[in-house]
C-alpha positions in Angstrom: 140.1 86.9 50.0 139.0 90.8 49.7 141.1 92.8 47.8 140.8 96.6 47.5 143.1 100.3 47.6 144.4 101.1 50.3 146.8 104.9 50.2 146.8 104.1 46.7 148.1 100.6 46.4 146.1 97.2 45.7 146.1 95.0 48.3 144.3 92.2 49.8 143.7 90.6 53.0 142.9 86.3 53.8 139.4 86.2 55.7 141.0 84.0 58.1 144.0 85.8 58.9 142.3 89.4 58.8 140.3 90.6 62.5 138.0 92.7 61.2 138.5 96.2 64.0 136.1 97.7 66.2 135.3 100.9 66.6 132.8 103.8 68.4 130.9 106.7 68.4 128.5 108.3 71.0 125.8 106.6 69.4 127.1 103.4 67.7 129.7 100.6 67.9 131.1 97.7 66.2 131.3 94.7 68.8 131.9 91.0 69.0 134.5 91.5 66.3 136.2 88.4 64.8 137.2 87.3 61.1 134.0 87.2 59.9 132.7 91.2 61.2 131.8 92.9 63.7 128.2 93.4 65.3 126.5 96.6 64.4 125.0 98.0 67.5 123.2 101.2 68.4 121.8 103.1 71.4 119.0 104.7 71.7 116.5 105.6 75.2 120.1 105.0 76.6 119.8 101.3 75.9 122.3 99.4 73.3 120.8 97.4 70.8 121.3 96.3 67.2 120.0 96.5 63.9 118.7 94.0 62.0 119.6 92.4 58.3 116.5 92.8 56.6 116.4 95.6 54.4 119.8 96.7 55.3 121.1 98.7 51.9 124.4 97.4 50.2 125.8 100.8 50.3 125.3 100.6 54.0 128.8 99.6 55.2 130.8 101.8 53.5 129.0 105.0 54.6 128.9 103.5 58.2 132.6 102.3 58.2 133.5 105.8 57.1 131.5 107.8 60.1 133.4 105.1 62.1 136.7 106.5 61.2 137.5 103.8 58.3 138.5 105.7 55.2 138.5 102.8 53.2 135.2 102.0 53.7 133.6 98.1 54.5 131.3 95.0 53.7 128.0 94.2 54.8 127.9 90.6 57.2 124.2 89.5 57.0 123.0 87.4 60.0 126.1 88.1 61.8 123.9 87.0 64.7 124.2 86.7 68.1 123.3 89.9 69.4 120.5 90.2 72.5 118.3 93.1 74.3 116.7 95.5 71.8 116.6 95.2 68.3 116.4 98.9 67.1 116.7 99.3 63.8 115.0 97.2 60.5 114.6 98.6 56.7 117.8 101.0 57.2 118.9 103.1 54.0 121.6 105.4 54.5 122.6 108.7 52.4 125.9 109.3 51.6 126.8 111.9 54.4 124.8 110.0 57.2 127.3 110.2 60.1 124.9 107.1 62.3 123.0 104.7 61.7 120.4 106.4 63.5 120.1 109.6 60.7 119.6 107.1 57.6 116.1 106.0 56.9 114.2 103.0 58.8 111.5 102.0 60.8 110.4 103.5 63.9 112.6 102.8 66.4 111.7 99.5 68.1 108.7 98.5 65.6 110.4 95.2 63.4 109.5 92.0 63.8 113.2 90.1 62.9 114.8 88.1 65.2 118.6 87.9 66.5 120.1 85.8 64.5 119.5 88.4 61.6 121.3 91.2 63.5 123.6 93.0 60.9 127.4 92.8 61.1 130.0 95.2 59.2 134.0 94.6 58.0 135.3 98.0 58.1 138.9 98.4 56.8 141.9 99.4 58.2 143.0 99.9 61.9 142.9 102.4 64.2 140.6 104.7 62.4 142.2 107.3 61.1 139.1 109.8 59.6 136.9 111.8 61.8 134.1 110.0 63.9 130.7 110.8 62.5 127.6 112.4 64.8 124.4 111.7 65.4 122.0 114.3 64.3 118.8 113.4 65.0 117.1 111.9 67.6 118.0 109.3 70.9 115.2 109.0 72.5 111.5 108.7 72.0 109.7 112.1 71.5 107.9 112.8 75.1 104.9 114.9 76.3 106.2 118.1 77.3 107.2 118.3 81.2 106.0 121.8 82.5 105.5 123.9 85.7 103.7 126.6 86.2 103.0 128.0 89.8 101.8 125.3 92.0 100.8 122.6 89.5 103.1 120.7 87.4 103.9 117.6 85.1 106.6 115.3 85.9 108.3 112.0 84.5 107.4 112.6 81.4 106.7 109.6 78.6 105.7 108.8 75.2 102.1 108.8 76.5 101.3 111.8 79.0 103.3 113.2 82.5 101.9 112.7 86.2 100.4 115.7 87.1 101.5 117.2 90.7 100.1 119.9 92.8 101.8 121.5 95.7 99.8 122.3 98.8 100.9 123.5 102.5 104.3 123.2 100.4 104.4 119.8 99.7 104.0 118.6 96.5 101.4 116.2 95.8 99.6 113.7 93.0 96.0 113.6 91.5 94.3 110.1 91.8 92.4 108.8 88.8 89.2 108.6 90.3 86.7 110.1 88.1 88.9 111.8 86.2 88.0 113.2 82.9 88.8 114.8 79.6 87.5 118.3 80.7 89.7 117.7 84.2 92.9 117.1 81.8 91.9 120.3 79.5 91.9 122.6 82.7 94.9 121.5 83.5 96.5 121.9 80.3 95.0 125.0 80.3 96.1 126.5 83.4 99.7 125.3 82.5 99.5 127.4 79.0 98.3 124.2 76.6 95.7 124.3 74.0 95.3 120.5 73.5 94.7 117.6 76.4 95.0 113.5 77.2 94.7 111.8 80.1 95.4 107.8 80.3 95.2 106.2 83.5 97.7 103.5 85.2 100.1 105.7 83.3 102.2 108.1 85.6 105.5 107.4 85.1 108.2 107.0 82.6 108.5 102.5 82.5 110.4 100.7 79.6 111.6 102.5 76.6 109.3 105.6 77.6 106.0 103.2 77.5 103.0 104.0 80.3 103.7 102.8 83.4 101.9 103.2 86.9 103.9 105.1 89.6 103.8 102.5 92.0 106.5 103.6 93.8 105.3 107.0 94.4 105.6 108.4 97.5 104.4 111.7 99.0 100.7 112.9 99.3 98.0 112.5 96.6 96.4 115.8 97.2 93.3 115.5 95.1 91.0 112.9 94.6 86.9 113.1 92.5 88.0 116.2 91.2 85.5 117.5 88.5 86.3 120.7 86.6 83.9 122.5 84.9 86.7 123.9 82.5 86.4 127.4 83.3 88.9 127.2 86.2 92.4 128.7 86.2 93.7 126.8 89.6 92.9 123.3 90.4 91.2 124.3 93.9 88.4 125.7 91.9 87.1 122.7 90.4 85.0 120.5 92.8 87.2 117.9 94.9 87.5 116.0 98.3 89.1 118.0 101.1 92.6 118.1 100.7 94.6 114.9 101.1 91.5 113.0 101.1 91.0 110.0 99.2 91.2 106.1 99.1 93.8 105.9 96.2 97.5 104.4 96.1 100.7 105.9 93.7 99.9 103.3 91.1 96.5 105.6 90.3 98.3 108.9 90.2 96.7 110.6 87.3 98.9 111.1 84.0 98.1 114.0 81.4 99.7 115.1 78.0 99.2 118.7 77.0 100.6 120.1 73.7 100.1 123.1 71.8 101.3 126.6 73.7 99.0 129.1 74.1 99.5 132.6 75.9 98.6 132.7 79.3 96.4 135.7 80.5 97.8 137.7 83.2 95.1 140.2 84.8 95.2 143.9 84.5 96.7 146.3 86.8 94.8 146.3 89.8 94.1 150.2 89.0 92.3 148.7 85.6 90.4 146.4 87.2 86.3 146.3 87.4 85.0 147.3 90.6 82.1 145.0 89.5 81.0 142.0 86.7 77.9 142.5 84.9 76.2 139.5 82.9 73.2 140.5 80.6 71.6 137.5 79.6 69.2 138.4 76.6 69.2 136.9 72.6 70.2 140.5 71.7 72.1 143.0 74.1 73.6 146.0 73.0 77.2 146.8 74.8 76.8 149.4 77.3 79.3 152.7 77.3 81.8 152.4 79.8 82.4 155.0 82.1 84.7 155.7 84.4 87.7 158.6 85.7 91.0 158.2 84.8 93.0 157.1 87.2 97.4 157.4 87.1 99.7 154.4 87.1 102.9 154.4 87.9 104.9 156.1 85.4 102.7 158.5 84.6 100.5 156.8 82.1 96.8 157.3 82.2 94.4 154.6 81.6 90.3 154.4 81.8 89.4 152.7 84.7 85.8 150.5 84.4 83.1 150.8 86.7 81.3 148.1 85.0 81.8 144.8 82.9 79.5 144.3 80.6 78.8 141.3 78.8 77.0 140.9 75.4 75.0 137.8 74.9 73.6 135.9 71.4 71.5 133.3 71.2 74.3 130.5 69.7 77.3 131.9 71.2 79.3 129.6 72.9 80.6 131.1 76.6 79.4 134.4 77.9 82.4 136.5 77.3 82.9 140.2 78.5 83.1 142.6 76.1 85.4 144.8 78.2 87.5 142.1 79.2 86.7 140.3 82.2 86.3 136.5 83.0 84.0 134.4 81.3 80.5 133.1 82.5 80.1 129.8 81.4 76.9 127.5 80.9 77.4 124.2 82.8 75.2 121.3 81.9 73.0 122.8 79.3 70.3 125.3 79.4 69.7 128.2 76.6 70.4 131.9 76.1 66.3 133.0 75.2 64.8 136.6 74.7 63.7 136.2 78.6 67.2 135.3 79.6 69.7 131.9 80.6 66.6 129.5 80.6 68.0 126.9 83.3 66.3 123.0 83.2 67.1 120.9 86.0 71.0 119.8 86.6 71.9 123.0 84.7 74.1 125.9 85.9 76.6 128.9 85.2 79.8 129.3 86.5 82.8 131.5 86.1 86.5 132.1 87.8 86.6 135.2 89.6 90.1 135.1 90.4 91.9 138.9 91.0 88.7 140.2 90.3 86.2 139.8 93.7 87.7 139.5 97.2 86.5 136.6 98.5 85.6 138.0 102.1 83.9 141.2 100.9 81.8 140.8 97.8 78.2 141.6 96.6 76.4 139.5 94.2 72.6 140.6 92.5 70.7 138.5 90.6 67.4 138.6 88.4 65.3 135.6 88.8 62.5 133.6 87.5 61.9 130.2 89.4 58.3 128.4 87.6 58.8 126.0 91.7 59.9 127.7 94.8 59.0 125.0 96.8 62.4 122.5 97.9 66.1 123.9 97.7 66.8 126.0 94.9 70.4 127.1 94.9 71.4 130.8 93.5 74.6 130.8 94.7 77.5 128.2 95.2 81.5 128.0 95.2 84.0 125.3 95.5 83.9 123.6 99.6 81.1 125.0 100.7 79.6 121.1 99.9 75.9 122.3 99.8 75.8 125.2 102.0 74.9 129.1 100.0 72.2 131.2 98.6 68.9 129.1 97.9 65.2 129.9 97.6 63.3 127.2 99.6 59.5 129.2 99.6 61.7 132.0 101.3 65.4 133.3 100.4 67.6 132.4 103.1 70.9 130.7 103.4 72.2 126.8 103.6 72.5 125.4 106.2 69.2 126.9 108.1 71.6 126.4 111.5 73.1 130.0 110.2 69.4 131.2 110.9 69.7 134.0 107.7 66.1 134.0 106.4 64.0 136.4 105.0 60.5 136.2 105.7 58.5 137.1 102.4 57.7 134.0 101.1 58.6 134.0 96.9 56.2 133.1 94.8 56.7 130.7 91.3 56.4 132.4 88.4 57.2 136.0 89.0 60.7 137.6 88.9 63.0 138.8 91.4 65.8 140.5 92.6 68.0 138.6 95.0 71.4 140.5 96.6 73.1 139.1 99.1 76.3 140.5 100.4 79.4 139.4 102.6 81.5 142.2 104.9 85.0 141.5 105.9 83.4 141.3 109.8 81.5 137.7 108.2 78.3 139.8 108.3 76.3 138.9 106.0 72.7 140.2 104.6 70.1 139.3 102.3 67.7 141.5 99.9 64.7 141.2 98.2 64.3 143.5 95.2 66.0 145.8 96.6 65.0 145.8 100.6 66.6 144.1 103.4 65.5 141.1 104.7 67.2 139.6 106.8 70.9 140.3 107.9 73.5 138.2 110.5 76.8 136.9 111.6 77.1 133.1 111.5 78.4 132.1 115.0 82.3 130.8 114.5 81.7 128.8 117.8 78.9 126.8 116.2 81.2 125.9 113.1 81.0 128.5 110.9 84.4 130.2 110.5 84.5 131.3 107.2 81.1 131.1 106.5 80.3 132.0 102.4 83.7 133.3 101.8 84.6 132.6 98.2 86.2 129.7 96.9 88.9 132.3 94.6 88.5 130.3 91.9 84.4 129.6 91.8 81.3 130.8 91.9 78.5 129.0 90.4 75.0 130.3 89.9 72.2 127.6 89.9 74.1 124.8 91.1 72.1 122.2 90.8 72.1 119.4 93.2 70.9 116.0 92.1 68.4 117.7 89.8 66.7 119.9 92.2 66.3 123.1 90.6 63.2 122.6 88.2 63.3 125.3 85.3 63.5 128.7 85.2 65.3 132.5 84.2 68.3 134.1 84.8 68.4 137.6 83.1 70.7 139.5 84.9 74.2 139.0 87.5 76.4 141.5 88.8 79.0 140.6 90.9 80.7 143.6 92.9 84.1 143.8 94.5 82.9 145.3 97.9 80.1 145.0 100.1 77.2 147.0 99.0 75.3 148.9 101.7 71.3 149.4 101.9 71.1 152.7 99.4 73.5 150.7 96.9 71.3 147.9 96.8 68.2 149.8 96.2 69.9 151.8 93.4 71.0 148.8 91.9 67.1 147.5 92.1 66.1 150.7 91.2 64.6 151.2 94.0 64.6 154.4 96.4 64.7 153.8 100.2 61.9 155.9 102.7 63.8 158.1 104.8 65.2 156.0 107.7 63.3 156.6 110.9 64.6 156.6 114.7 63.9 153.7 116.8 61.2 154.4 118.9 61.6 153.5 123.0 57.4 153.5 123.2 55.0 152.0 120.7 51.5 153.3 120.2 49.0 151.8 117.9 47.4 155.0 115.5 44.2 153.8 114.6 42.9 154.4 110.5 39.7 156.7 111.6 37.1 157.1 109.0 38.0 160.8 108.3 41.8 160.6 107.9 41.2 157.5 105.9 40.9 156.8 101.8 39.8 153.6 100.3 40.7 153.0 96.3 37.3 151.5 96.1 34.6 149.6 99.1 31.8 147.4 99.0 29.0 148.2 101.7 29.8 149.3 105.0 33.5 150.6 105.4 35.3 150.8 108.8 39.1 150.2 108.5 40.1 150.3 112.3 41.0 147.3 114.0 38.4 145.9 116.5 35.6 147.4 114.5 32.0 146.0 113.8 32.5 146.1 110.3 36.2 146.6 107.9 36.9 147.3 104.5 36.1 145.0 101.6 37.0 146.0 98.0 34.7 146.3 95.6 36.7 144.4 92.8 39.2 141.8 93.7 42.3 143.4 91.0 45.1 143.7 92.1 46.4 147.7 92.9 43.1 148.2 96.1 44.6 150.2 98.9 43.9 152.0 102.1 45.4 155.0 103.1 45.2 156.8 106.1 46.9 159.6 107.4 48.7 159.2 110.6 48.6 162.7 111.6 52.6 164.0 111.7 55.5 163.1 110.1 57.0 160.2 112.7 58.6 157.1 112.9 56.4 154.3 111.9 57.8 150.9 112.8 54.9 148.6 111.1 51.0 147.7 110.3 48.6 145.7 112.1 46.2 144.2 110.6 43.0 142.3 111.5 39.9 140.2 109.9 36.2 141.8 109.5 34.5 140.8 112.4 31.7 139.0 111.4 32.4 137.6 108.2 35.2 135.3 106.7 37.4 137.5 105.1 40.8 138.4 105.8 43.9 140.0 103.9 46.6 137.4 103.2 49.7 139.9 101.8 50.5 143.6 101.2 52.7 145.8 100.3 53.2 149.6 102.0 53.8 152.7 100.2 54.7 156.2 102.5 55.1 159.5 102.1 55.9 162.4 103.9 53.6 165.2 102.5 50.4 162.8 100.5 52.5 163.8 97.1 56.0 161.5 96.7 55.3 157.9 97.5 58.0 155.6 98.4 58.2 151.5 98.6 58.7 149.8 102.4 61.6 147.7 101.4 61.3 148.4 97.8 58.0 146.6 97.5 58.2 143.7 99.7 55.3 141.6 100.3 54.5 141.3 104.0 52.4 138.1 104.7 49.4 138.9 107.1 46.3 137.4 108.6 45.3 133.0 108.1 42.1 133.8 109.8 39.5 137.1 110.8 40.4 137.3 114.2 43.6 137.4 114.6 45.5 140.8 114.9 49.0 140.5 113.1 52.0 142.4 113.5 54.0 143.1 110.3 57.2 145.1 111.4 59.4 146.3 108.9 63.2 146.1 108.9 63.7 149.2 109.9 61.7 152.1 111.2 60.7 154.9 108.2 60.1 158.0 108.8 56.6 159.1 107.4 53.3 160.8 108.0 51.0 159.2 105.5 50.3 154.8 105.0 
């Protein structure tokens, strides 16, 4: 018998003759009600389930009769039993205005160990409820990794664990297989989307039982990407290193799942107005920021900004990323290496690499580098971006371009040890042209019918500098990149070797050969008998072997002068092997051929050998 007030007067009810009511909220509801109580159930993930006896508080029912409408409150039925599915809720301890079971304290949803037949039961009194129902103010469902889309990349179904990361290409959206996959390819992701923090768990794509991991076996659709490998530098998938689109060996059930957490701003690029027209990378222990200098230039609106000829980036032994000091996108070491007083000293598998994105057009770009290689011999890569596979920019005893079918090769061979100054530019035409310290080498347009559409355009999101394949790259100096947003021509090269170009001569419809005589010719020093001509019974032989001996010789007028011929001394073993050529026009301002490049010459004495420059120069004195 239960006796209590109800509207003020005492009264009582017989167990066996009293049903105890049901009742419900949203959130919770009293069911399998009989005599005895009703079963206390709750939902939660969108799945009913019940809450268990042990721990339950005394003051339990009456609180949770109350929020069920029950003014008069209610009694606690331990074991009431016979419940099935989920058991939610163990250890619950409600405060007086909790308005569900799921606001009072507990357990983590779904963590006890208690069986059935301890599922809770409650006796509310009175019938209908008459007092309002209470509300859930907290949480239903398990706390998930954010979902997110930004651009072309996304993250979808989320659960507890991470979401399956899509990409859409040729308008379809796509998954990311699991192959390879690692923490830096999940912190790019993150990052592009906005996120400073990363996971990644694999077989876990999909949202499965109460928000747990669970493959996305039945995916459907394209998995895009497949061995992708980020650097982290990227700010677009397509940048990182991957098959060819829609390429791979993978099913749904290993579509890649990522959780990213923590929002960060995401950079958006200058006006195009404020913009560099070119990236400059200093790599020293101890640079000092160059001034900027530029004109103004108007936006729209009226307002006035500088606008940067040059990025300039200050470097420090221990800093870690090469960041602009004028704002620009970083340079990043890949793989090791260190930032010494000679420059980025590279070791084998090391390389930089930076996002260019809004800032180089892929088709039309100029990039110079400062070089110190200590082995020239094999393939030594200068220059790389994302699907070109192993094709771009390499010294390999010369400086020519991957794959040698594209037949771009200069023809001074580079020595170890020594620096130089590599440009090579691209035109929007597909021409493209190669410089040694500040002279052109070598120059052509890669046949589209032999498979090279598209040859060295960009990759918008890469470029790598000493991309190092399987270890190839020995050791060796990087002091200086620039990377400009056009195609330099031959007098912006030199200036940006610091080098001054020979006037440019006519091409000549007849060659003659203009002999060195003896009276039109000087010799910085001689040993015996000197006779510089070719065919003659003797030739010129220093007196010391240091380096800096030259002949000059006077051709007679100012012309155009296409080359030098040179030839061994007749009767004795001696030859010369390389050489550089200086000109001038009146014996007083001398000039670099192709800013100093060394011309290879004669193997034996008897040989004559032609050594044509690039271009003809227009000169009077050799």
């Amino acid at each position: 018998v239960f006796e209590g007030t109800w509207e003020g007067n005492v009264v009582s009810w017989q167990a066996s003759r009293y049903q105890c009511p049901t009742a419900e909220t949203d959130t919770m509801r009293l069911a399998a009600c009989s005599s005895r109580g009703c079963r206390l159930e709750v939902v939660f993930e969108g799945t009913w389930g019940t809450v268990c006896s042990q721990g339950f508080a005394e003051g339990n029912a009456d609180i949770l009769c109350k929020a069920f409408g029950f003014l008069g409150g209610g009694t606690t039925v331990r074991n009431f039993g016979k419940g099935s599915g989920k058991i939610w809720l163990e250890d619950v301890k409600c405060a007086a205005d909790a308005g569900d079971v799921g606001d009072c304290a507990h357990e983590p949803w779904g963590s006890g160990v208690c069986s059935h037949m301890q599922d809770v039961g409650l006796c509310c009194i009175g019938e209908p409820p008459e007092g309002t129902l209470g509300k859930r103010t907290g949480p239903s469902s398990f706390p998930r990794c954010p979902a997110a889309e930004v651009g072309d990349l996304r993250l979808m179904d989320c659960n507890k664990e991470v979401c399956r990361v899509e990409i859409k290409h040729a308008g379809k959206w796509g998954t990311v297989c699991d192959n390879g996959f690692t923490q830096t390819n999940a912190e790019t992701v993150c990052s592009i989307m906005g996120f400073r923090e990363a996971k990644f768990k694999q077989d876990c794509a999909t949202n499965g039982d109460l928000a747990g991991c669970a493959p996305n076996v039945k995916g459907t659709g394209p998995i895009w990407l497949d061995d992708l490998f980020c650097f982290g530098y990227e700010t677009a998938l397509d940048g990182c290193r991957h098959n060819p689109w829609g390429k791979n060996k993978c099913d749904h059930s290993q579509d890649v799942g990522v959780c990213c957490k923590g929002k960060k701003d995401i950079p958006t690029l200058p006006p195009v107005e404020e913009r560099p027209l070119e990236l400059d990378y200093i790599f020293k222990t101890s640079v000092q920021a160059k001034s900027i200098t530029g004109g103004l230039v108007k936006l729209s609106g009226g307002k006035t900004v500088q606008r940067l000829k040059e990025l300039e980036y200050t470097l420090k032994k221990g800093v870690a990323g090469f960041t602009s000091t004028t704002g620009g996108p970083e340079l990043s070491p890949l793989f090791g290496g260190n930032l010494e007083s000679s420059g980025f000293h590279f070791v084998p598998g090391a390389a930089l690499g930076m996002d260019p994105y809004g800032y180089v057009n892929p088709e039309a770009y100029s990039v110079y580098m400062k070089v110190y290689l200590d082995d020239t011999s094999g393939w030594r890569n200068l220059v790389h971006s994302n699907g070109w596979k192993q094709d771009g920019l390499y010294v390999n005893n010369n400086l020519m371009l991957s794959p040698q079918g594209v037949e771009i090769q200069c023809r001074e061979t580079i020595l170890p040890s020594k620096w130089y100054q590599y440009v090579m530019t691209r035109a929007k035409s597909g021409k493209i042209s190669l410089y040694i310290n500040g002279g052109l080498c070598a120059e052509g347009t890669p046949d589209e019918a032999s498979g090279y559409k598209d040859f060295m355009v960009l990759n918008p999101y890469s470029i790598e500098f000493m991309a190092d394949f399987a270890g190839k790259n020995g050791e060796g100096y990087v002091s200086h990149i620039r990377i400009f947003n056009k195609t330099l021509d031959e007098e912006e090269v030199a200036k940006a070797c610091s080098c001054t170009l020979p006037h440019r001569g006519e091409q000549c419809e007849n060659q003659i050969v203009i002999g060195a005589v003896p009276l039109a010719t000087e010799y910085s020093s001689h040993f015996g008998e000197v006779n510089g001509m070719l065919n003659s019974q003797s030739g010129w032989i220093t007196s010391t072997n240091k380096y800096g001996q030259y002949m000059q010789f006077d051709t007679g007028q100012v012309q155009s002068v296409i080359g030098v011929s040179t030839q061994g001394h007749r009767t004795q073993n001696k030859w010369v092997k390389s050489f550089q050529v200086k000109v001038s026009k009146d014996g007083n301002e001398w000039l670099w051929v192709e800013c100093g490049s060394i011309f290879d010459s004669n193997t034996d004495r008897n040989s004559r050998v032609r050594s044509i420059f690039h271009e003809p120069i227009f000169a009077r004195y050799i």
